[in-house]
C-alpha positions in Angstrom: 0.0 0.0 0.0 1.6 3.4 -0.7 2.0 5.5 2.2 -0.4 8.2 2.3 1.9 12.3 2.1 2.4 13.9 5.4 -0.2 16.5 6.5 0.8 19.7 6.3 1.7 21.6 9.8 -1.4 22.7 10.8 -2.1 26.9 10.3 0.1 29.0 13.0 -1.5 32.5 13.6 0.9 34.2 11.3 0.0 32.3 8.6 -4.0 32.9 9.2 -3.7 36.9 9.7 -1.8 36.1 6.5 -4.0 34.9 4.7 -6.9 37.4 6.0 -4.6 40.4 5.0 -4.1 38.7 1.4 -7.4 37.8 0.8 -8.5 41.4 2.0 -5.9 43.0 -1.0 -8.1 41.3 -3.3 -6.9 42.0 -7.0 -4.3 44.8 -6.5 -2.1 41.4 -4.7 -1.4 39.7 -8.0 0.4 42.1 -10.1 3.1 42.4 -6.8 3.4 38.6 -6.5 3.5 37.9 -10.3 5.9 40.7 -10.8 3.9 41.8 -13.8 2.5 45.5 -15.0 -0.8 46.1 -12.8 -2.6 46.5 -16.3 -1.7 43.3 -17.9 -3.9 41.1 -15.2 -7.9 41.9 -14.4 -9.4 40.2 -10.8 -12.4 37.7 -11.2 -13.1 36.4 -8.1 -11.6 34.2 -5.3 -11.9 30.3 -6.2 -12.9 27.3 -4.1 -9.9 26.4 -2.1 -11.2 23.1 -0.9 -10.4 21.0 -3.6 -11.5 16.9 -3.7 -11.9 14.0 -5.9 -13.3 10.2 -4.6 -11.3 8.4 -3.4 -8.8 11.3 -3.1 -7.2 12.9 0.3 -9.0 17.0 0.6 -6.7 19.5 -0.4 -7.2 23.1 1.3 -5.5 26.0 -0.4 -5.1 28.9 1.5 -6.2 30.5 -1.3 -7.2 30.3 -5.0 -7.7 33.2 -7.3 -8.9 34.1 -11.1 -7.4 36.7 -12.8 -7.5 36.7 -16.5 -4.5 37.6 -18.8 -5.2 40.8 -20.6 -1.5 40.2 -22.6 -3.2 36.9 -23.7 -6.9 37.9 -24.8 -8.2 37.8 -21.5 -7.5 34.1 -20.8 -8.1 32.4 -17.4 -5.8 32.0 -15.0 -6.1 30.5 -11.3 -3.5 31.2 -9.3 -2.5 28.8 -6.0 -1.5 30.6 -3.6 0.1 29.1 -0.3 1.5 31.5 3.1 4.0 29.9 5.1 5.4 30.9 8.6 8.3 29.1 7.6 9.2 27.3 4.3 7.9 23.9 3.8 10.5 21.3 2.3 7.0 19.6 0.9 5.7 22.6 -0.5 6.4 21.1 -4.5 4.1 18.2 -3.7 1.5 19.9 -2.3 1.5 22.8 -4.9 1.8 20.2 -7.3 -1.6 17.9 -5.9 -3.4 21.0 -5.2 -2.6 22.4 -9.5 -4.3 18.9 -10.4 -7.3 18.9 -8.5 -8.0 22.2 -8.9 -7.2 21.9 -12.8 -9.6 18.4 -12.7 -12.6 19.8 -10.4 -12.8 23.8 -11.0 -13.6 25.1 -14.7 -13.6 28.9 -16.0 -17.2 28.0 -17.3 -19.2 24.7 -18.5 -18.0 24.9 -22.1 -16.4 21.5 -23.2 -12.8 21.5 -22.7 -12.6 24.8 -20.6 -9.8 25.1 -18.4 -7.4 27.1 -16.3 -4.0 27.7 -16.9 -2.3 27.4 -13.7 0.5 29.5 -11.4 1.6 29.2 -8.5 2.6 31.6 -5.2 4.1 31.3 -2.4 4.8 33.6 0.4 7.4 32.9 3.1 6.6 35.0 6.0 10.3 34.0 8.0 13.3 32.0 6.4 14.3 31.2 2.3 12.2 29.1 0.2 13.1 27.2 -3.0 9.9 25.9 -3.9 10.7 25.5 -7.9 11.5 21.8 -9.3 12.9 20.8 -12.8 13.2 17.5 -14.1 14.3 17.4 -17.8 15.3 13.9 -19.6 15.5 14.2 -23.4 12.8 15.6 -25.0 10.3 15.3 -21.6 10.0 18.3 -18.8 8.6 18.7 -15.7 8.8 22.0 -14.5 7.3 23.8 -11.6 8.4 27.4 -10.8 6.3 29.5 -8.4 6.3 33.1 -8.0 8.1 32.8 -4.5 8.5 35.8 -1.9 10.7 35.9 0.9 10.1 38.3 2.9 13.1 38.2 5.0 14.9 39.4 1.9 11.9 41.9 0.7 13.3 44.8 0.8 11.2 47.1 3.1 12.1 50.5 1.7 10.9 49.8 -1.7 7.9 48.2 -0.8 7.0 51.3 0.9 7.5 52.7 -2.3 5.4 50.8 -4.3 2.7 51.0 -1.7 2.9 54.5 -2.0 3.2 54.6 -5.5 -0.2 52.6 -5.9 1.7 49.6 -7.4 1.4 47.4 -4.3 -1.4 46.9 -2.1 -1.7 48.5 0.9 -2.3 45.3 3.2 1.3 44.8 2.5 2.1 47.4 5.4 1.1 44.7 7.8 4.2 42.6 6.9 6.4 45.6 7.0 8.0 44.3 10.2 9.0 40.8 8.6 11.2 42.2 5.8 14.7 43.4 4.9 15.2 46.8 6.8 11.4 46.1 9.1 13.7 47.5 12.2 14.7 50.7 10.8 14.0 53.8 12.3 12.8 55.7 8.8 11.3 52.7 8.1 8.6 52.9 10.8 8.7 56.6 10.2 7.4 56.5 6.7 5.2 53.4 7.7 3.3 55.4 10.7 2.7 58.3 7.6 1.0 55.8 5.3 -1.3 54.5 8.0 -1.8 57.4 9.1 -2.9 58.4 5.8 -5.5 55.6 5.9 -9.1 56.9 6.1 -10.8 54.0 7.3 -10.5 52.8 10.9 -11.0 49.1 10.1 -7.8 49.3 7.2 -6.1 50.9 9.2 -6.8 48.2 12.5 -5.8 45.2 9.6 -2.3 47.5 8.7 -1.6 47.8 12.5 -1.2 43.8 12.9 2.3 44.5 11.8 3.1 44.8 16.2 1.8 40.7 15.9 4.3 40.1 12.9 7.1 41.6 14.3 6.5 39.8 17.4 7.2 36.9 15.2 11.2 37.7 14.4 12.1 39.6 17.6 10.7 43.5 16.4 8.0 43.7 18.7 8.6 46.7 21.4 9.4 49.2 18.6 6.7 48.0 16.1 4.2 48.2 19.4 5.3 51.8 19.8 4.9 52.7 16.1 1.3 51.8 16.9 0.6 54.0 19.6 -1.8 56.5 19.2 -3.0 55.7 15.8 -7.1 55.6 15.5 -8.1 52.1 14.4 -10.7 49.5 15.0 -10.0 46.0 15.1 -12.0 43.9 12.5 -14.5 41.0 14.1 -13.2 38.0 12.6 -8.9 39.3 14.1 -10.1 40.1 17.3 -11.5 36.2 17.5 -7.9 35.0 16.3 -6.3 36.9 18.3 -8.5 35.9 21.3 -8.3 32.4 20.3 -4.9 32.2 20.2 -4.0 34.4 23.0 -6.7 31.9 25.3 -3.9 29.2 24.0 -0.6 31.3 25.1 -2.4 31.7 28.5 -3.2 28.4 29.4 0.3 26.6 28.1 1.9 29.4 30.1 -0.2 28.9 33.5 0.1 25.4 33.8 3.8 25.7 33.1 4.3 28.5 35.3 1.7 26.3 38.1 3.9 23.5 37.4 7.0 25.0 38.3 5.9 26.7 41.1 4.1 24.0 42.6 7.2 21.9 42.5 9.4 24.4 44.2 6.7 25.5 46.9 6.2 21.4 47.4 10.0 21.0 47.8 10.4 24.0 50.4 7.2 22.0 52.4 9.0 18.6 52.7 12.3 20.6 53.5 10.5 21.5 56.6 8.8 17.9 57.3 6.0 19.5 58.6 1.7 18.9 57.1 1.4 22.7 57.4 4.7 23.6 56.0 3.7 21.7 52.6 0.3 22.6 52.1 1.9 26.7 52.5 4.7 25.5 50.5 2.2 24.3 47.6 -0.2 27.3 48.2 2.9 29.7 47.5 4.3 27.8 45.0 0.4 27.7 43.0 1.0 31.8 43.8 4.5 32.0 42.1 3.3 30.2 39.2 0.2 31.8 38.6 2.7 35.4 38.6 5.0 33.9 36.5 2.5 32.8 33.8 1.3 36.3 33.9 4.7 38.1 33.3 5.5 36.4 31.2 2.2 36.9 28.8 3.1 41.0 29.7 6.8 40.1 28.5 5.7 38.7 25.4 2.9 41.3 24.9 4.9 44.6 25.4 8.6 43.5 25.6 10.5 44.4 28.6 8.4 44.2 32.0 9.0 47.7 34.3 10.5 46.5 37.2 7.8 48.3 39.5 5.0 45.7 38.0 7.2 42.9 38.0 8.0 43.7 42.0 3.9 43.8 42.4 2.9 41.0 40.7 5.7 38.9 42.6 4.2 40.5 45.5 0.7 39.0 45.2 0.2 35.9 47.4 -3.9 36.3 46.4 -4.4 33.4 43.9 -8.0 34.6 42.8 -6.6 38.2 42.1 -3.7 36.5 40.0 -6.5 34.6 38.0 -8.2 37.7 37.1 -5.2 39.5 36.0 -4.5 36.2 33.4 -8.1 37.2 33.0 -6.8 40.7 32.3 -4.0 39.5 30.2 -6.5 37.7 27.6 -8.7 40.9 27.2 -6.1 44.0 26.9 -2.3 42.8 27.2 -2.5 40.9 24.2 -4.2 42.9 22.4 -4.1 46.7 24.5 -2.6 49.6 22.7 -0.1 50.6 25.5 1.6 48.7 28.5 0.2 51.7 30.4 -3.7 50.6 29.6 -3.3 47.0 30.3 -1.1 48.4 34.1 -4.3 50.9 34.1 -6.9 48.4 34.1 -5.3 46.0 36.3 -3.7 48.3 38.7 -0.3 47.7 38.6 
C-alpha cells in the first residue's frame, strides 16, 4: 500500500492573519506577487480552495484566485497561492496535488474543454524558500516554478514605495516588520505616515497587525510603539484569532508557570517535614506560578516588564486576584494599545 503524504503543519496564527490580509488585498495582490505590470492582469473572483476528488485525500489551499490575462486575450488563469510561517521542504508536492485537483474539479465556465492555466505563489513570512523543481530527460520536462516571496529578503524600503506609488497593495504594510530593513528607524517613520494616511478605521486596525508580525522575528517593542496612538478599530473576525490564540498562550503558560511553582513550593514544604509547612509551600508555589504565567504573557505582549510591575505581581500571594489579572491578560495585554492601559486596568 503506498504510504499516504504527510499532513501539512497545521495553520500557525501568522500564517491565518496572513491569509486574511491577502485575501482582503483582493486584486491589487497579483500584479506584486506575479511581478507583472498592474494592467496586464484583471481580478475575477476568489476560487474554491477546498479541492476533492473520490477516493482522493481534501486539499485546502489557502487561497485560490482568477485573474484573466489581458497580454493573452483575457484568458483564465487561477492562481495557487500558499502562506508559510516558515518554508515547507514539501511545498512542490503539495502545490503540485493541489494544481491537479483544482485543474480536474474547478472550470472557468461549463463549455467543453474549458480550463485554467495554472501558477503558482508562495509567500514565506520567516526563512528562504526554494519551492521551484525541474526535471528534464531528453525531450520530456517537468517544471514547476512558483512566484516565490521571501520576505526576509523583501526589501522594506521599496515596498514602501510601491505602496505608495499605488503599485502594491496597501495590506502589505502589515508585513512591513518581517522584511529586509522592518527594524529601521525611517522605516517605521514612513510606515506610521501611510497609515496614518488611511481613512478608514478598520484598514487601518488590519495594517496595524504588523506589532503581531514583528513579534514573530524579535521587532515587537518598537513595532508596538509605532502603533501608539494611531485611530483604528479591530475587525470582528482578528479580534477572535487573536483571542483564540492568545486563550492558547495563556493556558500553556499557567500550567507551566503552576507546574514550576508547585514543584518548588512542594520541595520547600518537605524541607521542613511539617503537614502545614507543605500545604503553604504548595499554596505559595500555585502563587508564584500563577505570577510567573502572567509576566510572562506581559513580557511577550509589550517586551521588557517595568520593574515596579514585576515587584507587584511577585508580590501578590492572592491566587484569585492572579487569576483575574491572566483574565486581564487575555482581554487588553495581548491585544491593549499601550503597556500603560493593560497596568491601568489591572492596577499595577
Amino acid at each position: 500500500m503506498t504510504p499516504s503524504p504527510p499532513p501539512p503543519a497545521p495553520p500557525t496564527r501568522y500564517d491565518q492573519l496572513a491569509r486574511y490580509l491577502l485575501t482582503k488585498a483582493g486584486g491589487g495582490l497579483f500584479p506584486w506577487l506575479l511581478g507583472v505590470p498592474p494592467g496586464r492582469l484583471r481580478f475575477g473572483r476568489w476560487l474554491p480552495a477546498q479541492l476533492t476528488l473520490p477516493n482522493t485525500p481534501e486539499r485546502l489551499c489557502d487561497a485560490v484566485a482568477e485573474v484573466f490575462d489581458l497580454d493573452r486575450g483575457g484568458a483564465p488563469v487561477a492562481v495557487l497561492l500558499e502562506v508559510q510561517t516558515e518554508p515547507d521542504p514539501t511545498m512542490p508536492g503539495r502545490l503540485t496535488l493541489a494544481g491537479g485537483l483544482l485543474w480536474l474539479t474547478v472550470k472557468p465556465s461549463d463549455l467543453p474543454g474549458d480550463r485554467y492555466d495554472l501558477v503558482g505563489a508562495v509567500i514565506n513570512l520567516t526563512g528562504t524558500g526554494d519551492t521551484a523543481r525541474s526535471c528534464v530527460v531528453g525531450g520530456a520536462e517537468w517544471t514547476l516554478r512558483p512566484a516565490e516571496r521571501n520576505l526576509s529578503t523583501t526589501d522594506a524600503g521599496a515596498v514602501l514605495d510601491e505602496i505608495a506609488a499605488g503599485t502594491a497593495p496597501k495590506e502589505l504594510l502589515a508585513f512591513v516588520p518581517l522584511m529586509h530593513g522592518g527594524a529601521e528607524d525611517d522605516t517605521i517613520r514612513r510606515w506610521r505616515g501611510l497609515v496614518a494616511a488611511e481613512s478608514d478605521p478598520v484598514r487601518r486596525g488590519d495594517f496595524a497587525l504588523a506589532r503581531v508580525f514583528a513579534d514573530k522575528v524579535g521587532r515587537g517593542p518598537a513595532w508596538q510603539a509605532a502603533v501608539e496612538g494611531l485611530p483604528m478599530e479591530e475587525a470582528p473576525v482578528i479580534a477572535e484569532l487573536l483571542a483564540t490564540h492568545g486563550a492558547k498562550v495563556a493556558a500553556k503558560a499557567a500550567a507551566e508557570g503552576e507546574a514550576r511553582g508547585l514543584a518548588a513550593g512542594l520541595a520547600r514544604g518537605l524541607a521542613e517535614g511539617k503537614t502545614e509547612g507543605r500545604v503553604q509551600g504548595v499554596a505559595e508555589g500555585k502563587a508564584e506560578g500563577k505570577a510567573d504565567a502572567l509576566l510572562r504573557l506581559i513580557a511577550k505582549r509589550f517586551g521588557a516588564v517595568p520593574e515596579e510591575v514585576a515587584a507587584a505581581v511577585r508580590a501578590c500571594t492572592d491566587t484569585a486576584r492572579l487569576d483575574r489579572l491572566l483574565d486581564d491578560a487575555l482581554d487588553d495585554a495581548l491585544d491593549a494599545a499601550s503597556l500603560d492601559r493593560f497596568r491601568a486596568r489591572a492596577g499595577l
